[in-house]
Backbone as CSV, one residue per row, in Angstrom:
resi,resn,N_x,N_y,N_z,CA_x,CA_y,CA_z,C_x,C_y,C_z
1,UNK,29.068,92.203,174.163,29.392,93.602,174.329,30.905,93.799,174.304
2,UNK,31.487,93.082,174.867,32.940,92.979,174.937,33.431,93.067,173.573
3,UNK,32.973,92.086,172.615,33.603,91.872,171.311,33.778,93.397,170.629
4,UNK,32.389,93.957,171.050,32.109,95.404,169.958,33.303,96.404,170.544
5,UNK,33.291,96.599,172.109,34.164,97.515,172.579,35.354,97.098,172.042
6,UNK,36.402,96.068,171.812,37.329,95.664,171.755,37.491,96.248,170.012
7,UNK,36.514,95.676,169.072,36.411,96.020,167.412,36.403,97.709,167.621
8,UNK,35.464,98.514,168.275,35.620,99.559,168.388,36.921,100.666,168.637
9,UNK,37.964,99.577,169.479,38.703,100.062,169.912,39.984,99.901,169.149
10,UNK,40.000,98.600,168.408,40.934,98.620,167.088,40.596,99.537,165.962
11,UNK,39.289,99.846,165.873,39.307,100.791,164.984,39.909,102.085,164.807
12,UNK,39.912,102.325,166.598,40.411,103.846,167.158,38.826,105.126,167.123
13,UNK,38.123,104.200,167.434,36.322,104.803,167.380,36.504,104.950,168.816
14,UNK,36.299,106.421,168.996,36.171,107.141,170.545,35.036,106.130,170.888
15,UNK,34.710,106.312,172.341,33.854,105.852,172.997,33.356,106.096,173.971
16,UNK,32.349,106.622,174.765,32.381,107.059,175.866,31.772,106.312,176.772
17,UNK,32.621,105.948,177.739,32.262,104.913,179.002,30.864,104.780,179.255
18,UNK,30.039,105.924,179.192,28.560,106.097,179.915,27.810,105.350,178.647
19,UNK,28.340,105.211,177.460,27.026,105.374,176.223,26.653,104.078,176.333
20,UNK,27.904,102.731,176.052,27.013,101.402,175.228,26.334,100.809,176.719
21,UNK,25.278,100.428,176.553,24.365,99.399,177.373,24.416,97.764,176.777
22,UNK,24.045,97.115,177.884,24.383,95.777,177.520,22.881,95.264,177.176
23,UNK,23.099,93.976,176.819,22.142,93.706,176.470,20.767,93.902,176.847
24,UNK,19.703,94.637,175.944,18.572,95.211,176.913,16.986,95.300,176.040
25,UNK,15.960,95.515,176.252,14.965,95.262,174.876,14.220,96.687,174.633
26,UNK,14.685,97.302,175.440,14.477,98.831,175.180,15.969,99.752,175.692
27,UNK,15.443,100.454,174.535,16.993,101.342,174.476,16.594,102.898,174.248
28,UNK,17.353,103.691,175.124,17.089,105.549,174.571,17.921,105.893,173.391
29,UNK,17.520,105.815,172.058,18.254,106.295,170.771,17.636,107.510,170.478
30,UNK,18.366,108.610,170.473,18.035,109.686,169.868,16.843,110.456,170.319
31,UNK,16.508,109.915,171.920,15.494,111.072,172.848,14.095,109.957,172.813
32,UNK,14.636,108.747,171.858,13.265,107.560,171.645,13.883,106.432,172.295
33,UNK,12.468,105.951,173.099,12.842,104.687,173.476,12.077,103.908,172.250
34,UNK,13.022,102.846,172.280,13.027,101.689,171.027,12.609,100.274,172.302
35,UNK,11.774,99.713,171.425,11.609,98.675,172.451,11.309,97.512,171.257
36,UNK,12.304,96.500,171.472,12.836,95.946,170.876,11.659,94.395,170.724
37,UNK,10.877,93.847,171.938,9.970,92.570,172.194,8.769,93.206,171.516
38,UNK,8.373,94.346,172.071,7.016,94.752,171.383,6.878,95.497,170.162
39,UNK,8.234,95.538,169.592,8.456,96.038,168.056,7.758,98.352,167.910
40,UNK,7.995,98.760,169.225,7.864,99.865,169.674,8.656,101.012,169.438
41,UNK,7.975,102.341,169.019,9.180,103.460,169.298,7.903,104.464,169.818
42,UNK,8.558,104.658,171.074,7.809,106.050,172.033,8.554,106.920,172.399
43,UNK,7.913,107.788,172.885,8.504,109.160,173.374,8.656,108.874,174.419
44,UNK,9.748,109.095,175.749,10.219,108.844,176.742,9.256,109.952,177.872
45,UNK,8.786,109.380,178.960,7.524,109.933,179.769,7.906,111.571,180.080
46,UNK,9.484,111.601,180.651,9.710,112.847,181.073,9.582,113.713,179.844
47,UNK,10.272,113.304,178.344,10.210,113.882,177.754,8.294,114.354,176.866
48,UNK,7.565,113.646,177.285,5.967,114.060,177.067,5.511,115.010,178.155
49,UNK,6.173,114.801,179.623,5.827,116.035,180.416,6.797,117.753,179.926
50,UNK,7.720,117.526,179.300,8.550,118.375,179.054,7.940,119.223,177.997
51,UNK,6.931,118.742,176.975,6.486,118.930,175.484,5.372,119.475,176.198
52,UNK,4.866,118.947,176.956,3.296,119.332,177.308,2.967,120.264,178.326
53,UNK,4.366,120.612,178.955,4.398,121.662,179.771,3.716,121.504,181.412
């Protein structure tokens, strides 16, 4: 993780403290969790109570 922030940061690529996560096998991209061991993309629970009212 270090390496990317550091490449990121020579680039002059904003970054925002809260975003990168470290190493992990599910990740929230774009409102989807990605789950990386079970080769998965779901809708995040709150966001199925949110849809379904």
């Amino acid at each position: 993780m270090n390496c990317f922030i550091e490449c990121v940061n020579e680039l002059f690529v904003p970054l925002a403290d809260d975003k990168p996560e470290g190493p992990t096998d599910v990740l929230v991209f774009l409102g989807l969790e990605l789950d990386t061991t079970n080769m998965i993309v779901r809708i995040p629970h709150q966001k199925v109570l949110e849809i379904v009212g």
